[in-house]
C-alpha positions as CSV (number, residue, x, y, z in Angstrom):
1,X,0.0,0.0,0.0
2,X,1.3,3.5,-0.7
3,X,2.0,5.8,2.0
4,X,-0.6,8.6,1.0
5,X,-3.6,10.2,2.3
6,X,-5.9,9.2,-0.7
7,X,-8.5,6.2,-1.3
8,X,-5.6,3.2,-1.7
9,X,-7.5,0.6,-4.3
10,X,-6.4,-2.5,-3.2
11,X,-8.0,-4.9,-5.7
12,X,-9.9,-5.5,-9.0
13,X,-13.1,-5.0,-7.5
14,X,-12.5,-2.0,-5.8
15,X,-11.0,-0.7,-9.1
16,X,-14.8,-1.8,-10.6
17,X,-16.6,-0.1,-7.7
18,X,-14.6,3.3,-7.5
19,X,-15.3,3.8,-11.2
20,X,-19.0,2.4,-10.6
21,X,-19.9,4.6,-7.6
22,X,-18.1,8.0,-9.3
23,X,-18.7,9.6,-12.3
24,X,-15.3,11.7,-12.1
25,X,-12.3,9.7,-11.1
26,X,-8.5,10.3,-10.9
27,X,-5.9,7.3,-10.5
28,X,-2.8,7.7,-9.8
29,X,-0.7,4.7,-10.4
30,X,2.8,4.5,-9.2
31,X,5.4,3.8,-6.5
32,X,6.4,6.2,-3.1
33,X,9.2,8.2,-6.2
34,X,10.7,11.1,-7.1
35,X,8.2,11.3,-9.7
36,X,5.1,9.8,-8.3
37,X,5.1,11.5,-4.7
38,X,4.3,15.3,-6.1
39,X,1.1,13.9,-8.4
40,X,-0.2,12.1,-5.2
41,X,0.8,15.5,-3.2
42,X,-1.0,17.4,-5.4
43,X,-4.4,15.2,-5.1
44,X,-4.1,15.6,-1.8
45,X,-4.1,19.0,-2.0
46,X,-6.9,19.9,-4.2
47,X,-9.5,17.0,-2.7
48,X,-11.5,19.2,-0.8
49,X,-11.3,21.6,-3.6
50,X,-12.8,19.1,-6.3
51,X,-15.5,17.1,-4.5
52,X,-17.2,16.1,-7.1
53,X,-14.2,13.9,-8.3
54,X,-12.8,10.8,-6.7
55,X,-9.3,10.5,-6.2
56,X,-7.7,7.3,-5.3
57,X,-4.3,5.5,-6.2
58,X,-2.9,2.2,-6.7
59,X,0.4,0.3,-6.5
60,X,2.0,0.5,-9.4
61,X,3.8,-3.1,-8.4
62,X,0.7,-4.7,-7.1
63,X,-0.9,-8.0,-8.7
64,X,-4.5,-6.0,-9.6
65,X,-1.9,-3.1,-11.3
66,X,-2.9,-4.4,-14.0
67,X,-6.2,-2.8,-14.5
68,X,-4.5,0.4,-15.5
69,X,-0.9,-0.7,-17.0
70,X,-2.8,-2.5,-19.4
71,X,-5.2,0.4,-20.8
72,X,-5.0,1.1,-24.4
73,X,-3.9,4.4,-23.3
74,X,-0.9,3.5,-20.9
75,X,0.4,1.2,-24.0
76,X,3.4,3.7,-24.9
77,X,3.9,4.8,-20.8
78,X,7.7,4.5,-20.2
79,X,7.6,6.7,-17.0
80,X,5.9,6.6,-13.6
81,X,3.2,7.7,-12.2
82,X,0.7,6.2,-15.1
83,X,-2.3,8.9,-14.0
84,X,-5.7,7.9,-15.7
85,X,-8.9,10.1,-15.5
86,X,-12.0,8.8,-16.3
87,X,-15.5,10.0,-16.7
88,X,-18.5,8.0,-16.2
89,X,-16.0,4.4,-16.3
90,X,-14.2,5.7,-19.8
91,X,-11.2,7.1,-20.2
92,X,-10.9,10.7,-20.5
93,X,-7.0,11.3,-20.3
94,X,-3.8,9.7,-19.4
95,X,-0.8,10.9,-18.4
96,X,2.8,9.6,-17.7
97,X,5.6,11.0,-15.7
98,X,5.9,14.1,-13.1
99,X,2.7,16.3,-13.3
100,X,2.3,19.8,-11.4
101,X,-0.7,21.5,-10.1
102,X,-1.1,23.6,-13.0
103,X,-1.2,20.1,-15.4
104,X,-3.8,18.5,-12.9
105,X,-5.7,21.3,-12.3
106,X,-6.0,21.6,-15.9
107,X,-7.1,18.3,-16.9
108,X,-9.8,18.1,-14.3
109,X,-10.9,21.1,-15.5
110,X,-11.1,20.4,-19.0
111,X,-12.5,16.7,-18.1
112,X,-15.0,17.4,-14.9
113,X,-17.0,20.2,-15.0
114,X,-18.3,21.3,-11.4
């Protein structure tokens, strides 16, 4: 399990009922890195400020992992975090590598409507 504030989905199912039970949802995918730890910093930061999204992530090493490494859109991913937002269970955007707030924010805003 990372060590982060946010939802941790621990399994397949819990993958299936996040994306079930929330229309707007951020993963973040990855490991406690140089390049993972700012993403899940800045979804802590912005929860409160985007309620009507669901942010969660998941261990990029973990057996049920595999339920975003092996979306169509992670396909050409080379660097961590693999971040996947979806809308309404589809994909919206993904993103690989470091992201600021500025790249977040903007992609939730572009994705999720308030």
């Amino acid at each position: 399990m990372l060590q982060t504030n946010l939802t941790h989905i621990e399994s397949e199912e819990a993958f299936d009922a996040i994306l079930e039970e929330n229309e707007n949802v951020m993963i973040c995918c990855g490991r406690m890195g140089p390049m993972c730890v700012p993403v899940y910093e800045v979804m802590e930061e912005i929860e409160g400020e985007y309620e009507h999204v669901k942010f969660a992530d998941l261990a990029f090493d973990s057996a049920h992992s595999h339920v975003i490494r092996s979306l169509p859109e992670c396909q050409t991913f080379n660097g961590l975090p693999f971040t996947v937002y979806f809308k309404n269970g589809k994909v919206v955007k993904a993103t690989s590598s470091i992201q600021d707030m500025d790249q977040v924010t903007s992609i939730l805003d572009e994705n999720f409507s308030k």
